[in-house]
KOLDRENTI-382238 format. One record per residue (C-alpha): x, y, z. Coordinates in steps of 0.2 Angstrom, whole numbers, padded with zeros to 4 digits, always signed. Layout:
! residues N
XYZ...
//
This chain:
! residues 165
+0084+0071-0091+0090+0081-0103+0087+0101-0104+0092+0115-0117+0088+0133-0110+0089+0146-0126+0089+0165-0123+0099+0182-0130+0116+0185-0130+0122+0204-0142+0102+0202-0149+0107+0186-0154+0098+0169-0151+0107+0155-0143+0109+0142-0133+0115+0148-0115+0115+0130-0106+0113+0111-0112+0114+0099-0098+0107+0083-0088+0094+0087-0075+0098+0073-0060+0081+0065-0054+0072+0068-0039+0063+0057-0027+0063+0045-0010+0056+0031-0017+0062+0034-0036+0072+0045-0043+0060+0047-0058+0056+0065-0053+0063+0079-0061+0058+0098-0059+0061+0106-0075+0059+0125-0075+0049+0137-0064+0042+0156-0065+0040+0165-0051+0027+0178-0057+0027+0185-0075+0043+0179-0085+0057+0191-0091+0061+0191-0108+0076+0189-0111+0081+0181-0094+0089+0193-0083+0099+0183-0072+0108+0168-0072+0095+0157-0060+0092+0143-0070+0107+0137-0068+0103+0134-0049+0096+0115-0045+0076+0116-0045+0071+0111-0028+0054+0104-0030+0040+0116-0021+0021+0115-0029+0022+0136-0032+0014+0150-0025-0001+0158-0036+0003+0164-0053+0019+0154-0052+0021+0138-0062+0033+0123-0061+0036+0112-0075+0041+0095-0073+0042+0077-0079+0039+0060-0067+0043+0043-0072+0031+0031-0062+0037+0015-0058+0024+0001-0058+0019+0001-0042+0027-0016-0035+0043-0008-0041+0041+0008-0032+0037-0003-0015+0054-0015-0020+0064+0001-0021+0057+0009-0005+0060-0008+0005+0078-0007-0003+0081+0010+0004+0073+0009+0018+0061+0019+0015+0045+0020+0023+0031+0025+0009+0015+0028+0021+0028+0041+0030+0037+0049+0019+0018+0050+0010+0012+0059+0028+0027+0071+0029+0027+0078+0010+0009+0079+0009+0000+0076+0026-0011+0064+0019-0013+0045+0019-0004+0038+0003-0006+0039-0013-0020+0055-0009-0014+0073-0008-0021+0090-0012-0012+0106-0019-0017+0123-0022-0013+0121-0041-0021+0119-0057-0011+0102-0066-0010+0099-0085-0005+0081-0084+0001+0073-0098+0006+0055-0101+0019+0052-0114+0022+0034-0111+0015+0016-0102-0001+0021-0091-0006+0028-0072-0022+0027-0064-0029+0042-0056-0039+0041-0040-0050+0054-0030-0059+0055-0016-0077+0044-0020-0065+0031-0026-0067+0032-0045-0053+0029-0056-0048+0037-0072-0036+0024-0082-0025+0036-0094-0015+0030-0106-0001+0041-0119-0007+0057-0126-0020+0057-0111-0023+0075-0105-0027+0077-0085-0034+0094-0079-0033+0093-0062-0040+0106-0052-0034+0109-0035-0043+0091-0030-0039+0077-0018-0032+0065-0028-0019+0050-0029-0008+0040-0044-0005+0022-0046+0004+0014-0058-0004-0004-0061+0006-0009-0075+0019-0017-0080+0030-0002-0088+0038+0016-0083+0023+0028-0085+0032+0047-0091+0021+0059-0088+0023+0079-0093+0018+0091-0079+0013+0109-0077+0008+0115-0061+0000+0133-0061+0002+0139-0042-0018+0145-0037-0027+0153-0023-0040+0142-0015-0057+0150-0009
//
């Protein structure tokens, strides 16, 4: 994945860095933490920290986390996994202490799906099939993804850090 950063060099606009973001992931490597904001941004940017690697994190209120996932089909996801070794149901308990594909984060999500298709589940079991150009507002809930199809689904994400009541 490809990313540009702009900012301010002698009150000039330019480019300060143009480079490939590797992918994240146990199962798939489709995951891929874009940029984050720790509190209010700085304009222009101050330091030089966007040139560290993005460790995923969901952030802390009035932080956000921007991101992009390619979803697998689920039955590729489970190849991969059994490929690597991987055991889905427990990496699924150790990231989010919850029985896979379900999880819950102190966010507010605008999900956005740019390509193929994902299913979203929550907790009374209903499903909400989105499809490209699909928006998601998903707030702070209990919910899982499935990918059903037969493609990639890429999907644009950003995470608002909340406080839950």
């Amino acid at each position: 994945m490809r990313r540009v950063v702009t900012g301010h060099k002698n009150g000039k606009s330019v480019i300060l860095e143009d480079k490939e973001i590797p992918g994240q992931g146990g199962a798939f490597p489709g995951f891929f933490p874009l940029w984050k904001t720790e509190g209010i941004p700085v304009i222009p940017l101050e330091n030089e920290d966007y040139k560290q690697p993005i460790p995923f994190h969901f952030p802390e209120p009035e932080c956000i986390t921007v991101m992009i996932l390619v979803m697998p089909p689920d039955e590729v996801i489970l190849k991969i996994a059994q490929e690597k070794g991987i055991d889905l149901d427990e990496f699924h308990r150790n990231m989010f202490n919850d029985q896979r594909p379900m999880h819950t984060t102190d966010t507010v999500d605008y999900d956005i799906v740019m390509s193929g298709e994902i299913w979203m589940e929550l907790d009374d079991g209903k499903e909400v099939h989105l499809k490209p150009y699909d928006c998601l507002v998903q707030n702070g809930t209990r919910h899982g993804w499935r990918n059903k199809g037969t493609e990639d689904c890429v999907m644009v994400s950003f995470l608002v850090g909340a406080k839950r009541t």
